[in-house]
C-alpha positions as CSV (number, residue, x, y, z in Angstrom):
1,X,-50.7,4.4,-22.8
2,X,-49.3,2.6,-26.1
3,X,-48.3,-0.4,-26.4
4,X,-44.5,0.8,-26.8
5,X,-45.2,3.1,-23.8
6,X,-45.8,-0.1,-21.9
7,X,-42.9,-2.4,-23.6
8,X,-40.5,0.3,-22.0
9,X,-41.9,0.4,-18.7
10,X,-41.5,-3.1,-18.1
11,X,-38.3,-3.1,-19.5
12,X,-37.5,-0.9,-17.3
13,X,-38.8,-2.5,-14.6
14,X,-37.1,-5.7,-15.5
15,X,-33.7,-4.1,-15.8
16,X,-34.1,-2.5,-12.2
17,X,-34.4,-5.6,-10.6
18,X,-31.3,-7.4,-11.2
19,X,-29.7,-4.0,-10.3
20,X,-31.2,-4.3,-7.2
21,X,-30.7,-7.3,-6.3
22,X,-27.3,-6.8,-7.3
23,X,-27.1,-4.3,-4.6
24,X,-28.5,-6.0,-2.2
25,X,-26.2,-9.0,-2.6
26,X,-23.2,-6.6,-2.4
27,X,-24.9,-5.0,1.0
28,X,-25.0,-8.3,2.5
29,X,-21.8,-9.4,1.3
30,X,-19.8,-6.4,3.0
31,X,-22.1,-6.9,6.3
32,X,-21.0,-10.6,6.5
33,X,-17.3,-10.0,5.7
34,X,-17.5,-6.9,8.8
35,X,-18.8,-9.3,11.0
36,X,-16.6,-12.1,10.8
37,X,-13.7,-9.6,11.0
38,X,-15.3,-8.4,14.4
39,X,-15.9,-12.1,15.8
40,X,-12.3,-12.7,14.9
41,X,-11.2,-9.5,16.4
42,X,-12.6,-9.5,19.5
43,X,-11.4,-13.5,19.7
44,X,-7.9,-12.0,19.7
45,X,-8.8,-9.4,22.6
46,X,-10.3,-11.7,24.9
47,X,-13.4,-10.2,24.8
48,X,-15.9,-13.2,26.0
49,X,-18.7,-10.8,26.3
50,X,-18.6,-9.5,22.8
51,X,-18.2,-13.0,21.2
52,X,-20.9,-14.2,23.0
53,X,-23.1,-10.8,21.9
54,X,-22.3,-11.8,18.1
55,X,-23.3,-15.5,18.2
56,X,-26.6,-14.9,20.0
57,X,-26.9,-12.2,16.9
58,X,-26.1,-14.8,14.7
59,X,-24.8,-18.5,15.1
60,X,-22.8,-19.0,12.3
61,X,-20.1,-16.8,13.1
62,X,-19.0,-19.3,15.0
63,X,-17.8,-21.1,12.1
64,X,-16.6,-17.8,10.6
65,X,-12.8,-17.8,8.5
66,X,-10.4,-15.6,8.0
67,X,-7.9,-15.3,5.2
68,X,-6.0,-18.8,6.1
69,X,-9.2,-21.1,7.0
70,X,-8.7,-20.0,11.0
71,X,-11.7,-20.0,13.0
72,X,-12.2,-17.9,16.0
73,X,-11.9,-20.6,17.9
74,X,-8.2,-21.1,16.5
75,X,-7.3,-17.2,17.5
76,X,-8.7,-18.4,20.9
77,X,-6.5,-21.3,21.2
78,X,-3.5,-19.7,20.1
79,X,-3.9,-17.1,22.9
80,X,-5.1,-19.5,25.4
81,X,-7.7,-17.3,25.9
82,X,-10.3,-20.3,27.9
83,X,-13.7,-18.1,28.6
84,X,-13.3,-17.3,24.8
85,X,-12.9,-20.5,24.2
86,X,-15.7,-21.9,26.4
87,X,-18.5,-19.3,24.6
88,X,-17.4,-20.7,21.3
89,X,-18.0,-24.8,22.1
90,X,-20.9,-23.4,23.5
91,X,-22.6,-22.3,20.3
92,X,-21.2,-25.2,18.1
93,X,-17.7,-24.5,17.3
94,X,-15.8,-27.5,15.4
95,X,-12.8,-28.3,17.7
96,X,-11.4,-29.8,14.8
97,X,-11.5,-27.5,12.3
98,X,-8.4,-27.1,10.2
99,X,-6.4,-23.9,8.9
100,X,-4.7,-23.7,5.7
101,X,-2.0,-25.6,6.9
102,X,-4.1,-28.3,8.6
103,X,-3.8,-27.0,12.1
104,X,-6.1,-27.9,14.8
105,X,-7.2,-25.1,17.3
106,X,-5.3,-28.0,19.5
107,X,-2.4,-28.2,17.5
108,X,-2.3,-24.3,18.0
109,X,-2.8,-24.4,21.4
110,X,0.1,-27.5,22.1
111,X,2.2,-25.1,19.9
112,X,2.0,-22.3,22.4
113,X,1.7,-24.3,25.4
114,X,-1.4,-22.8,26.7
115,X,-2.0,-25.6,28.9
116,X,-5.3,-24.9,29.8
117,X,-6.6,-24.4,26.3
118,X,-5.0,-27.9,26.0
119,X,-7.0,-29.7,28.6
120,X,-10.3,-27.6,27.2
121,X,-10.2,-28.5,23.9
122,X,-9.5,-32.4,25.4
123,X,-11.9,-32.5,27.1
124,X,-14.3,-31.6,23.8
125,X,-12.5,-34.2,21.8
126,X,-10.2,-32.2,20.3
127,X,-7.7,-33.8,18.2
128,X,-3.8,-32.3,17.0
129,X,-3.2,-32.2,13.8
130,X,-1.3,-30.4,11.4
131,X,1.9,-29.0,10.9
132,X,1.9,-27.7,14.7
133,X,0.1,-30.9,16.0
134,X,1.1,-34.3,17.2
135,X,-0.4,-36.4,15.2
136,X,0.2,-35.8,11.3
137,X,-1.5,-37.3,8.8
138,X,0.7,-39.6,6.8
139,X,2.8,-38.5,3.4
140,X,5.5,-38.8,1.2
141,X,8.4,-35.7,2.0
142,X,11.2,-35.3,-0.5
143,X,14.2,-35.2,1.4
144,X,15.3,-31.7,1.9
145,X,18.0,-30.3,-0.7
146,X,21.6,-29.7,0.9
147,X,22.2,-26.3,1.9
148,X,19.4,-24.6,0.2
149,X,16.7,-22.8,2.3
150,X,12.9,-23.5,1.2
151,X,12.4,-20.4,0.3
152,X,15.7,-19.9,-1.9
153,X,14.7,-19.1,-5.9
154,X,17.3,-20.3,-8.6
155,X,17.4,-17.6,-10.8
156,X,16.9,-19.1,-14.2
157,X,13.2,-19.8,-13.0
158,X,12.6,-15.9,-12.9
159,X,11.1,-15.3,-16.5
160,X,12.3,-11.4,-17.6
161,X,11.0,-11.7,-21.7
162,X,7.8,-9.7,-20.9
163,X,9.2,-7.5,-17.5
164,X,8.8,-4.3,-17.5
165,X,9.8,-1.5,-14.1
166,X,7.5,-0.7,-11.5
167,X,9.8,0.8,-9.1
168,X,13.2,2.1,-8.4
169,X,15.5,2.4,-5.0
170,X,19.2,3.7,-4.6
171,X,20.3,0.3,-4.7
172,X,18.1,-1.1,-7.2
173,X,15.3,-1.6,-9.1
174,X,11.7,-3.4,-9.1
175,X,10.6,-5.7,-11.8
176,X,7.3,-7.3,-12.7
177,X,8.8,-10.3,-13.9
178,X,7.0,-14.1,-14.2
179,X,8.1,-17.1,-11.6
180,X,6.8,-20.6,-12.6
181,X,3.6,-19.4,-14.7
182,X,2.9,-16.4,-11.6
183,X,3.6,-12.5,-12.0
184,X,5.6,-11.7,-9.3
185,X,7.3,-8.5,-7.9
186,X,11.0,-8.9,-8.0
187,X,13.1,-6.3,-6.1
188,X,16.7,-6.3,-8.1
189,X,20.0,-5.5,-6.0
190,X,22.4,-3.0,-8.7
191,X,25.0,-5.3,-10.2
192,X,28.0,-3.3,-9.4
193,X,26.6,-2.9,-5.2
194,X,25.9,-7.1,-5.4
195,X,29.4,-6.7,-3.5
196,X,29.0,-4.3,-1.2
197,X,29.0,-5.8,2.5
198,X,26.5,-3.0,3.8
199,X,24.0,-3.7,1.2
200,X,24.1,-7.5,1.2
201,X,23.4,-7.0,5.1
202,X,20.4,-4.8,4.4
203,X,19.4,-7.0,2.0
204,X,19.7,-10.7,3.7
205,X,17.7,-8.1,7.0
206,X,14.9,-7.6,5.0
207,X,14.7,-11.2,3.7
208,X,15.0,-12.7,7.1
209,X,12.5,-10.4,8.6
210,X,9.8,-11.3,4.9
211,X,10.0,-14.6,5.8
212,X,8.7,-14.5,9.7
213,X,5.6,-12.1,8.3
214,X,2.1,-13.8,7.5
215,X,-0.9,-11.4,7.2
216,X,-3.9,-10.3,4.4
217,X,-2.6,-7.1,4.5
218,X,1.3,-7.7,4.5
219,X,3.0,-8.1,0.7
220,X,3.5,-11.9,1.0
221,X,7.1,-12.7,0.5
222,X,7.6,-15.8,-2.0
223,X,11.2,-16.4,-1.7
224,X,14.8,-14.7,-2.6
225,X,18.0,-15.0,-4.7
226,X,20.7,-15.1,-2.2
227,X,23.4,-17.2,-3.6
228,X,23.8,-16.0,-7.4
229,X,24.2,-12.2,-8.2
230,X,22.4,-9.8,-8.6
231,X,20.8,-10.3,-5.0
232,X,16.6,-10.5,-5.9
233,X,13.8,-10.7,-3.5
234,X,10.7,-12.0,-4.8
235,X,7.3,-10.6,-3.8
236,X,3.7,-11.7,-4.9
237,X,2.9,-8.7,-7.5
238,X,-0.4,-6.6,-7.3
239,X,-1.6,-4.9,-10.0
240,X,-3.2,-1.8,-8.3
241,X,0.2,0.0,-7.7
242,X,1.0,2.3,-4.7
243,X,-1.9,4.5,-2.2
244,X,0.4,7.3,-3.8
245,X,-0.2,7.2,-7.1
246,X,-3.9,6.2,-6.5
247,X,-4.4,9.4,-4.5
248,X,-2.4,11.3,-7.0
249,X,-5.5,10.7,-9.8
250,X,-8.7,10.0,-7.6
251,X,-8.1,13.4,-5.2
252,X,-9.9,13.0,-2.1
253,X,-11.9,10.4,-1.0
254,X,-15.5,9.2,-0.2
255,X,-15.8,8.5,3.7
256,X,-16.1,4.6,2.8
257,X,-13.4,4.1,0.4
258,X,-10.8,6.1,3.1
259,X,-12.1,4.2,6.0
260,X,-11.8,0.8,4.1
261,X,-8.3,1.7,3.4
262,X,-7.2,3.0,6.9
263,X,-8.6,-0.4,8.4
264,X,-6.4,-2.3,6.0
265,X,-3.5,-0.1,6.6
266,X,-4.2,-0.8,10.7
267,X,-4.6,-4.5,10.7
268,X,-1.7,-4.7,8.7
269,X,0.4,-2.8,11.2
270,X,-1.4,-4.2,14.2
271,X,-0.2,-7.4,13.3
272,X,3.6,-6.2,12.9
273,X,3.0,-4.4,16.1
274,X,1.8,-7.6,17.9
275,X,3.9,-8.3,20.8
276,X,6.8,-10.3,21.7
277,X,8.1,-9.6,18.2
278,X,7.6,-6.1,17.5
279,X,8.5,-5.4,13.9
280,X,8.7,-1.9,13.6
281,X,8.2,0.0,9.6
282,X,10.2,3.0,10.3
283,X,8.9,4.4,6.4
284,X,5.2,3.7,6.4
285,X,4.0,6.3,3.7
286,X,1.5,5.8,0.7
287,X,4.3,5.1,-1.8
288,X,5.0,2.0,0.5
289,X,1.4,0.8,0.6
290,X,0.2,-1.0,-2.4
291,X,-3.3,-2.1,-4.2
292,X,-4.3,-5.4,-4.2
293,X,-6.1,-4.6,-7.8
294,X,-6.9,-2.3,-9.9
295,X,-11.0,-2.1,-8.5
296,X,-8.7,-0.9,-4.9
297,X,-11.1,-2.8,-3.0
298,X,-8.0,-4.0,-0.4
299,X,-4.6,-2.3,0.4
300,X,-1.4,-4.2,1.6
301,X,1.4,-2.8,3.3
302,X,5.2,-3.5,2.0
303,X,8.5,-2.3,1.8
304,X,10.5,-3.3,4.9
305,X,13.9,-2.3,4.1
306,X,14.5,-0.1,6.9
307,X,12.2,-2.6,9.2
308,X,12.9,-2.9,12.5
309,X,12.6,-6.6,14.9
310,X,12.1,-6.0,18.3
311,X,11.8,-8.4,21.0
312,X,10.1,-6.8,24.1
313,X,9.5,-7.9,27.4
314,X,7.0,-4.9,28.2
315,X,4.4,-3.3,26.1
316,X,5.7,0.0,27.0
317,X,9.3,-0.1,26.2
318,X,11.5,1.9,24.8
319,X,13.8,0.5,22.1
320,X,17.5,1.9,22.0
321,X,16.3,3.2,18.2
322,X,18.6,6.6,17.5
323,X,19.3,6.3,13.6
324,X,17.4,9.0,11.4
325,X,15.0,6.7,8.7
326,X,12.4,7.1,6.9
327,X,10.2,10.2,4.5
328,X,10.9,13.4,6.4
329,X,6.9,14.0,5.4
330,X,5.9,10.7,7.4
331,X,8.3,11.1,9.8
332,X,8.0,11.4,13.6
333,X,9.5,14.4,15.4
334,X,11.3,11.7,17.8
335,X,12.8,10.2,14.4
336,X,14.3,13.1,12.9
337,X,15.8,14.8,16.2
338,X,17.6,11.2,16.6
339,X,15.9,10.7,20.0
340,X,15.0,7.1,21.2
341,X,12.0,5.9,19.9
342,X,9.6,3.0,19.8
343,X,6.5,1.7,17.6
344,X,4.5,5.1,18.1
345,X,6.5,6.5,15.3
346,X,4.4,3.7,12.6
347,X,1.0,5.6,15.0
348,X,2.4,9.0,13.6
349,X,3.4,7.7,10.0
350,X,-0.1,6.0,10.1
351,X,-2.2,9.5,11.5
352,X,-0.4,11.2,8.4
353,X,-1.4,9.0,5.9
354,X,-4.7,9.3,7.4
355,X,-4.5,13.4,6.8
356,X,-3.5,12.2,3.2
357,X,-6.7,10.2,2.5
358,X,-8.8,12.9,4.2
359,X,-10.5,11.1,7.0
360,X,-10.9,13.7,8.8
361,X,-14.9,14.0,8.9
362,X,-17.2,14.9,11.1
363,X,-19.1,12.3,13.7
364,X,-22.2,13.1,11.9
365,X,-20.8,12.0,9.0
366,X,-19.4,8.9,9.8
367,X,-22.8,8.2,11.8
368,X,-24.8,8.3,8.6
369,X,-23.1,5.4,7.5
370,X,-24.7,3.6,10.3
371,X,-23.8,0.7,12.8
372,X,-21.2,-0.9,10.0
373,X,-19.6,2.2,9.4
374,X,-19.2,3.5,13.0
375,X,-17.6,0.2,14.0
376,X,-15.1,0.2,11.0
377,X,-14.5,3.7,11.8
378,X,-13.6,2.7,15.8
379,X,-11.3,0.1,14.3
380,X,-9.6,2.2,12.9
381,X,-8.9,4.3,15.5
382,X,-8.3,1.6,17.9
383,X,-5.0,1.2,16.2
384,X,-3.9,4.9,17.2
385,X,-4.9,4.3,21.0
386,X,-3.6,0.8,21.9
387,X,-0.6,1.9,20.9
């Protein structure tokens, strides 16, 4: 072999190893995100058992965080769920650890009076602090501006040199505009229907439900123009666009891209399913699903102008729902024959976009993928059957 024959090889060589450990980093990367959405998942279904299964599988779960710095043992405390509760103090958990906006698991846990979470979490030395706590740490607050809600934009922040459309609505249009250095989405009510008393109701309905919704795969609501005109609502912006337009120029998908996407679709409607406060979509369809980024590694859901806020007292109830809403493509048979309806009609929205994205594969398919894949794939899925 020359001596350039040998140069090359272990160039070649050399090259292939960063790849590979490239990979590799990537592989455990996704394994370590799956898991800690499964410890915090199963947190939230009571499911001491499988918590417990996890830790002895690996310890540091219990320490595990999801998008706002909460802890399983935060999810646990919420829900008052104790046996949870007990599994996780058993393998180390901090009772003290704080969420992004300082909360305790104790805190939590006083918020919801779960009583016997309270004396648990005591008894470990718990502490409450944080915005739902007792005892809060010690700070200078402005005092609060007359008649103006926190969440209320002036509009001469909203910077419209550089905007340019991304959407348009009967009653308006969307705008990526630039808030205080950020790019932002900005949904802009018509001038001439600013007036109207049925859109300013729609309008101030969709505001007022944004503002009760918190989730990684909700469009996070920043804040609104309600007292100039036009009428704006202000949403964080993401770059990757709509699930429509994606699967316009990709075509079909590969079985992990499709899964990924359905589980962010279902958490995201999970949480607006989660009872008391049932929000109900009423037009989940791709158009109304959006891209993080452009490398559509993480979908949101948005759009809630024809959202629905139920209280329930019941899981299986029935909400007095007649009106006809939504795509006729996404929509439920119950919907369009104006027939009382509930949350199932999200389920059927959901199982269509599902048929869009092509998951529709085989189980040998999905069991290829092995023990990550099949348990994304369940999750999934569980979304359709709790419902």
């Amino acid at each position: 072999m020359s001596g350039s024959e040998g140069s090359s090889g272990h160039s070649a060589a050399a090259g292939e190893a960063p790849a590979a450990a490239s990979g590799d980093n990537k592989k455990k990367e996704k394994a370590r995100v799956s898991r800690t959405s499964m410890i915090l998942w199963h947190a939230h279904q009571n499911d001491a058992a499988a918590v417990r299964k996890l830790l002895e599988e690996d310890r540091s779960l219990v320490h595990a965080k999801d998008y706002d710095n909460r802890t399983p043992l935060h999810v646990a405390a919420l829900h008052g769920w104790i046996d949870v509760g007990k599994t996780l103090i058993e393998f180390g958990a901090d009772v003290n650890a704080q969420d992004r906006w300082k909360n305790t698991p104790l805190a939590d846990a006083e918020g919801a009076k779960k009583h016997g979470m309270i004396e648990l979490l005591k008894s470990y030395g718990g502490l409450s602090y944080g915005q739902n706590g007792s005892h809060f740490e010690p700070r200078a607050v402005p005092p609060p501006l007359p008649n103006k809600c926190d969440w209320e934009i002036d509009p001469s922040e909203l910077d419209f040199s550089n905007s340019a459309i991304i959407g348009k609505g009967s009653f308006g249009e969307i705008l990526k505009a630039c808030w205080r250095g950020t790019p932002v989405a900005v949904k802009r009510i018509l001038p001439n229907l600013s007036d109207d008393r049925l859109v300013i109701q729609d309008f101030r309905h969709e505001v007022n439900l944004l503002v009760k919704l918190r989730h990684p795969n909700i469009v996070q609501f920043l804040g609104a123009v309600t007292e100039k005109k036009p009428l704006m609502l202000i949403t964080e912006y993401l770059r990757g666009g709509d699930l429509h337009q994606y699967l316009k120029e990709k075509g079909a998908l590969n079985p992990a891209t499709a899964i990924n996407f359905a589980m962010d679709i279902a958490r995201g409607m999970a949480y607006l399913h989660n009872e008391p406060n049932v929000v109900i979509h009423r037009d989940l369809k791709p158009r109304n699903v959006l891209l993080v980024n452009t490398s559509a590694d993480h979908l949101k859901v948005g759009d809630f102008g024809l959202s629905k806020l139920i209280r329930v007292q019941h899981s299986h109830d029935v909400y007095k729902l007649t009106g006809e809403t939504g795509s006729y493509r996404y929509m439920a048979p119950e919907v369009f024959k104006h027939r009382k309806y509930d949350k199932k009609v999200d389920v059927f929205s959901f199982a269509m976009i599902l048929y869009e994205v092509n998951l529709v594969y085989s189980l040998s398919i999905i069991e290829n993928y092995g023990e990550l894949s099949s348990f994304s794939f369940f999750f999934v899925f569980l979304f359709l059957y709790e419902q």
